[in-house]
C-alpha positions as CSV (number, residue, x, y, z in Angstrom):
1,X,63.8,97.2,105.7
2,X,65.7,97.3,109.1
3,X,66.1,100.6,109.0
4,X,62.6,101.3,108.2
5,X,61.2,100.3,111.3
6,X,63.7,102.2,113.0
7,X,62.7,105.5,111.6
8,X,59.1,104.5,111.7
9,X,59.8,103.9,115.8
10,X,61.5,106.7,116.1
11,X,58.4,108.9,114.6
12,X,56.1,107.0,116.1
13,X,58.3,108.2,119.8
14,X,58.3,111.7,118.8
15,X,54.8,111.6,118.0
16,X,53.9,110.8,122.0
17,X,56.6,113.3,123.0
18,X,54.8,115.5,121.0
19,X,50.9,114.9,122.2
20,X,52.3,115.1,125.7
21,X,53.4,118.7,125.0
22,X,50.2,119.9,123.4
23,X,48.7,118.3,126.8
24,X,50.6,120.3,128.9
25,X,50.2,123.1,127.0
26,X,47.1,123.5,126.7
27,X,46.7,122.5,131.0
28,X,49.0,126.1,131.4
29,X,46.7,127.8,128.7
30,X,43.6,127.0,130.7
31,X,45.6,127.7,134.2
32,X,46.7,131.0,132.7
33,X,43.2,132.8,131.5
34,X,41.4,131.3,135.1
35,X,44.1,134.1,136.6
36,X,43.6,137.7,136.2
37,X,46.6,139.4,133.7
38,X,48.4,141.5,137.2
39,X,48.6,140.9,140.4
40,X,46.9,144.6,140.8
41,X,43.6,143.0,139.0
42,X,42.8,141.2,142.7
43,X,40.7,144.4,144.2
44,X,40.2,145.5,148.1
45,X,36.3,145.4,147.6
46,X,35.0,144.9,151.3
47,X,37.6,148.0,152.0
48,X,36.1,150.1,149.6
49,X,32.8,149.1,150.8
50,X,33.9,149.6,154.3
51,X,35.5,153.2,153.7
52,X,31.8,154.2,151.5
53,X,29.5,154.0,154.4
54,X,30.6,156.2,157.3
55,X,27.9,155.1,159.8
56,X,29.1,150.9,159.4
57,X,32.7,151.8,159.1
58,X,32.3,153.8,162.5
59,X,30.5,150.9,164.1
60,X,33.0,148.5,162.7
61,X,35.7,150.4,164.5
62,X,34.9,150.5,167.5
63,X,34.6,147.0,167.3
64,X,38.0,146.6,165.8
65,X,36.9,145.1,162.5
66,X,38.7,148.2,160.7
67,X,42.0,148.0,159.8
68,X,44.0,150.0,162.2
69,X,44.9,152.9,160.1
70,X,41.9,153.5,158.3
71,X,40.2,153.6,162.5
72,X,42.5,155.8,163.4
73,X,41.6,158.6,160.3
74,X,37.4,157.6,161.6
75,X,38.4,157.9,165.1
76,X,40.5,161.7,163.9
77,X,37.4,162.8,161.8
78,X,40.1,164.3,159.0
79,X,38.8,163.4,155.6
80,X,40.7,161.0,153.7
81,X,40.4,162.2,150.1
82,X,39.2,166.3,148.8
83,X,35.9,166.3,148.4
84,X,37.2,168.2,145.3
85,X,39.4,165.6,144.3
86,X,39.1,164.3,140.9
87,X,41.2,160.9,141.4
88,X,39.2,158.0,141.5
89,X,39.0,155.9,144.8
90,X,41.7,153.3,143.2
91,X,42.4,152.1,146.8
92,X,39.3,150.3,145.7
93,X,42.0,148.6,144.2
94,X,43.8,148.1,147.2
95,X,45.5,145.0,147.0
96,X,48.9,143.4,146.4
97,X,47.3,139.8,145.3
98,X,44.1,140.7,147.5
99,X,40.9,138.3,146.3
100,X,37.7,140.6,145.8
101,X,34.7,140.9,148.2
102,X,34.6,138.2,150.9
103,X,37.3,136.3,150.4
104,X,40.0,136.3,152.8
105,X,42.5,139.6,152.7
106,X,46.1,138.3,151.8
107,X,49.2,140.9,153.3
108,X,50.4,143.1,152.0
109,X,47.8,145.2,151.1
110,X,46.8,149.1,150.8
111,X,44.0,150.9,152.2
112,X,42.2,153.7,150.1
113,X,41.4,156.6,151.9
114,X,38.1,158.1,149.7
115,X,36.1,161.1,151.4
116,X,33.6,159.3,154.3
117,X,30.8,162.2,153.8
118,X,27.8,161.8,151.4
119,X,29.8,158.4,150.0
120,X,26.9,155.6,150.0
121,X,27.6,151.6,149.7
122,X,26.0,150.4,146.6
123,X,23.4,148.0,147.7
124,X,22.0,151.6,149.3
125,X,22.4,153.5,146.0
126,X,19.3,154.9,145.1
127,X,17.9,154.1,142.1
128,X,17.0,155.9,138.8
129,X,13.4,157.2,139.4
130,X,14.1,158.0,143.4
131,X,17.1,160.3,142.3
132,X,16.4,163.8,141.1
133,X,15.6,164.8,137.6
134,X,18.6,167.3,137.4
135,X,21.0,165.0,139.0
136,X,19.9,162.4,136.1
137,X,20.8,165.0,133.8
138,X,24.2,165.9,135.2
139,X,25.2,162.5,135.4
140,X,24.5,161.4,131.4
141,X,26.2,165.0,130.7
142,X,29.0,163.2,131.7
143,X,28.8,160.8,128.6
144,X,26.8,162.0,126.0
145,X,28.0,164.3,123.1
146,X,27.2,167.5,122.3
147,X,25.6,167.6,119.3
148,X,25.9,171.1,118.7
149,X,29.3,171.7,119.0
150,X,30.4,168.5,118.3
151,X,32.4,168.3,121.3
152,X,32.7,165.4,124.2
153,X,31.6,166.5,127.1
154,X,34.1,165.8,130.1
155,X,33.7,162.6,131.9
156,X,33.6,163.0,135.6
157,X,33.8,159.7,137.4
158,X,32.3,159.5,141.0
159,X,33.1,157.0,143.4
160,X,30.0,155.2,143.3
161,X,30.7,154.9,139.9
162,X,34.0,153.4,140.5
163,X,32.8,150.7,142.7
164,X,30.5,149.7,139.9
165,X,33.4,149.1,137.9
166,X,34.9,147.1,140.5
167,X,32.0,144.8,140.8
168,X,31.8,144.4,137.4
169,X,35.6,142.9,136.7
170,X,34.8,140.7,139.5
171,X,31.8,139.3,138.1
172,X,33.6,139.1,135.1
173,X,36.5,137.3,136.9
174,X,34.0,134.9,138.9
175,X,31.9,133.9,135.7
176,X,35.6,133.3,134.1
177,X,36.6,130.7,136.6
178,X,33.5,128.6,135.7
179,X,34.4,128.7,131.7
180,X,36.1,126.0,129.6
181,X,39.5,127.3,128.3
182,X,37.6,127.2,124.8
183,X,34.9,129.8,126.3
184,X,37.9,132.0,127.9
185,X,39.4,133.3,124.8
186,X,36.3,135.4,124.2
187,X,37.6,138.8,122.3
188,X,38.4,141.5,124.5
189,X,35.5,143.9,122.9
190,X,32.9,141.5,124.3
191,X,34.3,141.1,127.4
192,X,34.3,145.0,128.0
193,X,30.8,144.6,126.2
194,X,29.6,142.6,128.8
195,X,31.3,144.7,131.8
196,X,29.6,147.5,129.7
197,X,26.1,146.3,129.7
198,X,26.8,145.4,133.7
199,X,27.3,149.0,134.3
200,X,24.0,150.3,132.3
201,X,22.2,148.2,134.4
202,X,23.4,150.1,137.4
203,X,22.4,153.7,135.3
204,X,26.1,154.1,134.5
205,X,26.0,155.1,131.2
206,X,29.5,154.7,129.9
207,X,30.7,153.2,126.9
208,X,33.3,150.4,126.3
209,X,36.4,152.6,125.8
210,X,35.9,155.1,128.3
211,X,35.2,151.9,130.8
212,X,38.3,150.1,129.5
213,X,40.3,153.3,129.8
214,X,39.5,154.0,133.5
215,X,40.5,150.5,134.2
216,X,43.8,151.0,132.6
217,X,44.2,154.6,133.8
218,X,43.9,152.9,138.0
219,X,46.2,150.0,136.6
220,X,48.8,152.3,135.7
221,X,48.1,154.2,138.7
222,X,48.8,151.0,140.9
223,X,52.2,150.3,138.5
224,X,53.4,153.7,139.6
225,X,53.4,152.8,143.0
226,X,54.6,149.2,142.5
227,X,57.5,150.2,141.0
228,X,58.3,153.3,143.5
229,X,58.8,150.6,146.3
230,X,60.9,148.5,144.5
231,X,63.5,150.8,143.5
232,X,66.4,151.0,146.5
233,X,66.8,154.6,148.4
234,X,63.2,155.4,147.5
235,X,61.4,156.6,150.5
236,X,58.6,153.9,151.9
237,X,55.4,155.0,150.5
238,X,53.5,155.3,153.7
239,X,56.0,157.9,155.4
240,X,55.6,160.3,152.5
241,X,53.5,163.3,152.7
242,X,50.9,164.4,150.1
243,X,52.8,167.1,148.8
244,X,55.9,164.1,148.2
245,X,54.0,162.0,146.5
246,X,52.5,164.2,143.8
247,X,56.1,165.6,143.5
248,X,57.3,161.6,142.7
249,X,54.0,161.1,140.6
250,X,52.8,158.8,142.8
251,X,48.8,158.8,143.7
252,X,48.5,160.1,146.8
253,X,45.3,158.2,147.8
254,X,46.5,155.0,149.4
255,X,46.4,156.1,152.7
256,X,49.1,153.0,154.5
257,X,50.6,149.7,153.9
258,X,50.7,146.9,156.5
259,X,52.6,143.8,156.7
C-alpha cells in the first residue's frame, strides 16, 4: 500500500515535469516561426529603394542621407551594375540581420550597387494598360511556354521584378508576426502561393517554383559571401576587384561593407 502512493507521487511529479516541458516547448516553437529561417532573410529594402530612383538618391546625397559609399559611386557617375548584367539586384538583400523597409538599419550591412539609369521605385512603376503592348508581350515571354516546341522560354528577371519579390517576403514576414503559432505552420506551397498571387497583382507573372527558386538562388548567393569572410587569409570582400570576385565565385554586386 505504502509503496503505492509512492509510485503514484512519483508519476504524479513527472507528470508536472512533463507539462512544463511541453510549455516551454511549444513558447520556443512559437518564438522560432515569428523569426525568419537565416539571418540573410532580413532584406536592405529602403537601400534598394534608394539605389532604384536616381533623381531621390541624388537628392538624398547631397543631403547626406546616403550611405557613404553608395554617395560617393552617385557623386562619380560610374554605374554600379552592367546594364547587361543578368545577376539580380540581391544587395536588395543587403543585410547581415538588417529589418526590411523602415525599420532601423542594424551594422554590419552591404550595399547593392544595381545600374541607377532607367531603374524606377515601385510605387512609380507604371502599370499594365500605361506600359506598351510589346513590352507586355516581352515580359510574359519570359514565363509562358512555348507550345509549339514545347520548350520553356528563358526567364529573365529585371530588377523591378526583384523588388517585388522583396516586398512580397516581407509582407509575408509582417502578416507572420501577427499569427498564432497554430496559423504559422501553414505548408510551404501556400506560403509561396500567397507570395505568388502577391506578385500577379503587381503583373509579375511567375509561378511558385520559379519564385521559390530565385529566392533560393540570392540566398545561396548571400551564403557564398558569408562564408568567404569567415574563412582566415581570405581577402576582405570590399578590397577585391570585380575580376577577384568572379574568380572566388563570389557575386560581385555588393558594392562595400561598413561597420
Amino acid at each position: 500500500m505504502a509503496v503505492t502512493k509512492v509510485l503514484l507521487k512519483v508519476l504524479r511529479e513527472l507528470v508536472k515535469v512533463l507539462i512544463g516541458v511541453s510549455r516551454v516547448l511549444a513558447w520556443l516553437f512559437a518564438f522560432l516561426c515569428k523569426r525568419p529561417k537565416t539571418t540573410m532573410a532580413r532584406l536592405s529594402f529602403n537601400l534598394y529603394r534608394a539605389a532604384s530612383a536616381p533623381s531621390d538618391a541624388r537628392s538624398a546625397s547631397t543631403q547626406g542621407n546616403v550611405p557613404f559609399d553608395l554617395q560617393s559611386q552617385l557623386t562619380q557617375g560610374s554605374p554600379l551594375l552592367s546594364p547587361n548584367s543578368q545577376v539580380p539586384p540581391v544587395g536588395s538583400l543587403a543585410a547581415y540581420g538588417i529589418r526590411p523597409m523602415s525599420l532601423p538599419l542594424q551594422p554590419p550591412e552591404l550595399i547593392f550597387g544595381s545600374s541607377l539609369e532607367g531603374a524606377v521605385p515601385m510605387e512609380n512603376l507604371p502599370s499594365e494598360e500605361e506600359r506598351p503592348q510589346s513590352s507586355r508581350k516581352r515580359r510574359r515571354a519570359t514565363h509562358l511556354e512555348d507550345t509549339t516546341s514545347g520548350t520553356q522560354t528563358r526567364i529573365v528577371w529585371e530588377n523591378w521584378m526583384v523588388t517585388c519579390l522583396l516586398n512580397a517576403k516581407k509582407t509575408e514576414w509582417d502578416e507572420n508576426e501577427q499569427l498564432s503559432a497554430r496559423q504559422q505552420m501553414l505548408g510551404s506551397e501556400a506560403k509561396w502561393g500567397k507570395i505568388a498571387d502577391f506578385m500577379r497583382a503587381r503583373q509579375v507573372h511567375f509561378g511558385v517554383n520559379q519564385l521559390r527558386t530565385k529566392w533560393e538562388s540570392l540566398l545561396g548567393q548571400y551564403k557564398r559571401l558569408k562564408d568567404h569572410q569567415h574563412k582566415s587569409g581570405n581577402p576582405e570582400y570590399k578590397s577585391m576587384t570585380r575580376d577577384e570576385k568572379r574568380e572566388a565565385g563570389l557575386p560581385y554586386e555588393f558594392l562595400s561593407e561598413w561597420d
